[in-house]
C-alpha positions, 0 to 999 in steps of 0.5 A, a space after each residue: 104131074 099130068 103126062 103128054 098122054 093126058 093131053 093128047 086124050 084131052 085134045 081128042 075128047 075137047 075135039 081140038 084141032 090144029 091150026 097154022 098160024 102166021 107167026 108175029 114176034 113184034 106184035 101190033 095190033 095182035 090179030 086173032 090169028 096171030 095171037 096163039 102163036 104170040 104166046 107161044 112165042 113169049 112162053 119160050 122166052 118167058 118162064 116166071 109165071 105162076 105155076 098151074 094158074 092159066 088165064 083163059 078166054 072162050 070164044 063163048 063166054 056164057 056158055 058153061 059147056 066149055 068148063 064143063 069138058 076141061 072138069 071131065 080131065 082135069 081138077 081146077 077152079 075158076 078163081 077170078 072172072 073178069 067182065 071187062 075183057 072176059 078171061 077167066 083165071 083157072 087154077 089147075 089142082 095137080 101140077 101140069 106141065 104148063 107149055 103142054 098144057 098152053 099148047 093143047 088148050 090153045 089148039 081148041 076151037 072154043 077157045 080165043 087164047 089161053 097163056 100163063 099168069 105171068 109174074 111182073 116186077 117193078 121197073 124202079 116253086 115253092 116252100 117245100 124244104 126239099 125242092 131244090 132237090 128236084 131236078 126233074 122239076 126245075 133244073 138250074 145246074 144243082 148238085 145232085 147225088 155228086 152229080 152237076 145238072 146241065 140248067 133247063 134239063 127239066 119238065 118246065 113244070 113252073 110255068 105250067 103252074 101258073 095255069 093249073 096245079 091240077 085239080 081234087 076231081 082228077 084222079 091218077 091210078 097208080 098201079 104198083 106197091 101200095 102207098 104210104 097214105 098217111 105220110 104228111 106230104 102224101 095224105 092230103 092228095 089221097 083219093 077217098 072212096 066216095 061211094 063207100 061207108 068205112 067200117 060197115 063191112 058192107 060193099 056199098 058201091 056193088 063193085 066187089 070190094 068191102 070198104 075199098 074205102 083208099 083203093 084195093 090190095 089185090 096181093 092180099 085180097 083186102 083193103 088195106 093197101 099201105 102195110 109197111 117198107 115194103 110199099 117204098 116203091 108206090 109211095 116213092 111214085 105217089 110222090 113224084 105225081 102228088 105230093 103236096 105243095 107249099 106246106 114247108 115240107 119235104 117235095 112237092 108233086 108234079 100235079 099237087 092238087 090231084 088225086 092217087 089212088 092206091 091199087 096194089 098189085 106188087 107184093 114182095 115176090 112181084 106181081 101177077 098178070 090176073 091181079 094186074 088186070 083187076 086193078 085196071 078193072 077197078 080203076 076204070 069202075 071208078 071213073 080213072 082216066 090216067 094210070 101210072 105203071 111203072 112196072 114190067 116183065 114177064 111175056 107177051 099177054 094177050 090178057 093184059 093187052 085185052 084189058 089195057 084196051 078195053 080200059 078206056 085211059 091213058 096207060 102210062 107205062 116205064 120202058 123198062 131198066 135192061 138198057 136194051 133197044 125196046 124195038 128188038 126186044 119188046 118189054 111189055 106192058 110198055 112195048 104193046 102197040 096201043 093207042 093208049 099207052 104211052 111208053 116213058 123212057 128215063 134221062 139224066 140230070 145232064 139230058 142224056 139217057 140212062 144208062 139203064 133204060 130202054 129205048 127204041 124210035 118206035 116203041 118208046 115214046 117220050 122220055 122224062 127224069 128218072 136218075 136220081 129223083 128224090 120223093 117220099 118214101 114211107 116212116 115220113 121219109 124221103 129218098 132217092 130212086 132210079 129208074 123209068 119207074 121214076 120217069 113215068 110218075 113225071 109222065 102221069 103228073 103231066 097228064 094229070 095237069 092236062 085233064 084238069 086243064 081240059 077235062 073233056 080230053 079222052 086219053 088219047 087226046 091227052 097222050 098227044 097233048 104229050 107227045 106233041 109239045 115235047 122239049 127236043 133233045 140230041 141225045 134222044 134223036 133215035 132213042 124215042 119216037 118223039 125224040 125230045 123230053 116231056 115239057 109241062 109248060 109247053 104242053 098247057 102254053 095255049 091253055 088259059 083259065 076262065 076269068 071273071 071280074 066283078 060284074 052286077 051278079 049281087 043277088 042270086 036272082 042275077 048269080 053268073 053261072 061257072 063251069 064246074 071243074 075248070 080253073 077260074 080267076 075272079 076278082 073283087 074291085 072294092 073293098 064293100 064288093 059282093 059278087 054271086 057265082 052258082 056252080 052245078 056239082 055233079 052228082 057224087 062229084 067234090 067241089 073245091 074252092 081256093 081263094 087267095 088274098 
């Protein structure tokens, strides 16, 4: 165990200095001077992290000069460095009293912000043979684990179907558990590493990852990222965002034409705050504009904020299950202040808020089904889960159908597609800011898709020219007709083609 003499002689050799700081409990957009004095803060709340590992960022990050002097007292590695928002993970090889240590490091001048790597925990029409058991979809007053529906209580996502069901180009990163990809309702919606061949034990893509061919587990630091039960979670997620529609079995998904693409953080002992941020990392290295997260816990981190930020998507993250005002006691991911997060609170089948989710008018922004929602599990299984975790995969499947809708959308036009065409609720007037439970239907009610009839396009001299990923609905007048559309496919871009009739 280092000592606080230690330390003091560090603070002196590292030529620290201290600083006052005007502290901030709920943090906003978290100044740089508030900043230090928000870890510290969370650090006297917040005990679970991971012993003697430290997430560091220099205010110089290319100059060596700083690991340099921390190497003269301690003995450490760098186990992880992360581009996007330049912390680095340190593991320190003694075992270190972990608030002095935070405390000392950030009194330095050459450091931003140092803070523990905090351990994080899950937060919990058709032929589809299980569909009329999907309340959260369409609510007609069915009996649900003993429990009555009141009718309409639902995601009015019907009516966004006869629009889009979404679209294989988008595709959802859901950071959580791994996903069960070869369960039947599952392994069709699966995302496929493009850019990677399997098996040749080569990073193909440069991204870091060999044969990331379904997405990364970052618990085990390879790529299998389905190993078992212990992945219930993420593949109960996957199913709510995409399971497939129309094939006779089990549920169907909110948006069942997209896209899930494994990115496992949570193991059995929870998840950590660094392998949170590679996950984020990787997905937006692949282009992913929407996450689901329905995950939390641990304290304020200004890594974690740093990363979200910076990721270019829409983060969609579970309130949290503590059943506590999210205002007054902030449970983060969700409870950041960010532009692009967009924090799910859980109801009932009845339209009231469960009785385990956390609320708050400000810091919670939309609610959706979360109480007894029914979707795939892995064996080709299915079952029931509870929790804004099942709340938040609605969320993400909604905004799925909208970027397929407007593929243009950057995340935040997404997020207030969201919250502007909410289903208004009395029972949620005070409890999210928008007060109202997330609508599908209204949301792509403006939305039509491009139509084209016959026309005299019969050569491919006269081929009319479609846009690429939108919806489109054609039709052929005679019986003899030919029509010739061209389509330009972005390079490593999928095209795929559904003709009825």
């Amino acid at each position: 165990m280092i000592t606080i003499k230690k330390l003091i002689a560090i603070t002196l050799s590292l030529g620290l200095s201290i600083f006052s700081f005007g502290s901030s409990l709920h943090v906003q957009a978290a100044t740089k001077s508030s900043v230090k004095d928000s870890i510290m803060q969370s650090l006297e709340r917040n005990t679970n992290f991971k012993q003697n590992e430290v997430l560091v960022k220099f205010k110089d990050f290319n100059n060596l000069e700083n690991l340099k002097q921390l190497q003269n007292h301690f003995s450490f590695e760098v186990q992880n460095t992360f581009p996007l928002t330049q912390i680095q993970l340190i593991k320190f090889h003694t075992d270190i009293n972990m608030k002095e240590l935070i405390q000392t490091l950030n009194k330095s001048p050459n450091i931003e912000y140092a803070e523990p790597n905090y351990i994080v925990s899950p937060a919990a029409s058709s032929n589809d043979s299980y569909y009329n058991s999907l309340w959260g979809l369409k609510n007609i007053g069915q009996n649900i684990q003993g429990s009555v529906g009141s009718p309409n209580i639902d995601i009015n996502v019907e009516e966004a179907w006869t629009k889009t069901e979404g679209s294989s180009n988008i595709t959802i990163g859901i950071i959580d558990t791994g996903i069960d990809i070869n369960h039947p309702d599952l392994k069709n919606n699966i995302w496929k590493n493009p850019d990677e061949i399997p098996g040749d034990g080569i990073d193909n893509d440069n991204n870091g990852y060999i044969d990331d061919i379904y997405g990364w587990d970052f618990v085990n630091n390879n790529n299998s990222v389905y190993d078992g039960t212990g992945d219930s979670h993420g593949t109960h997620v996957a199913g709510t965002i995409a399971a497939v529609k129309n094939n006779t079995i089990g549920v169907a998904g909110v948006a069942p034409q997209v896209k899930v693409m494994s990115l496992k953080f949570l193991g059995t002992n929870g998840g950590t705050i660094s392998n949170a941020i590679k996950a984020i990392e990787y997905a937006k290295n692949k282009g992913v504009k929407i996450t689901n997260n329905s995950w939390g816990g641990g304290g304020f981190s200004q890594a974690l904020y740093d990363a979200i930020q910076q990721s270019n998507s829409l983060f969609i993250a579970a309130s949290g299950n503590n059943g506590t005002n999210a205002d007054q006691t902030p449970m983060y991911p969700a409870a950041y202040s960010l532009s692009n997060i967009l924090s799910v609170a859980s109801i009932t089948n009845k339209g009231s808020l469960s009785s385990f989710s956390n609320y708050g008018k400000t810091s919670v922004d939309v609610a959706a089904p979360g109480t007894d929602i029914l979707s795939t599990l892995p064996n080709n299984s299915y079952g029931f889960y509870s929790g804004t975790s099942m709340a938040t995969p609605h969320v993400s499947g909604v905004a799925a159908l909208i970027q397929s809708a407007y593929p243009s959308y950057s995340p935040t036009e997404i997020k207030n597609k969201i919250m502007n065409n909410t289903s208004p609720l009395s029972t949620l007037t005070n409890k999210v800011l928008t007060g109202g439970l997330i609508n599908a239907g209204k949301a792509l009610q403006t939305y039509q898709p491009i139509s084209y009839e016959s026309e005299p396009n019969n050569d491919i001299a006269s081929a009319n020219s479609l846009p690429f990923n939108r919806p489109l609905n054609g039709s052929l007048n005679q019986n003899d007709a030919q029509d010739i559309f061209k389509i330009d496919v972005p390079s490593k871009m999928d095209l795929s083609i559904s003709v009825q009739n």
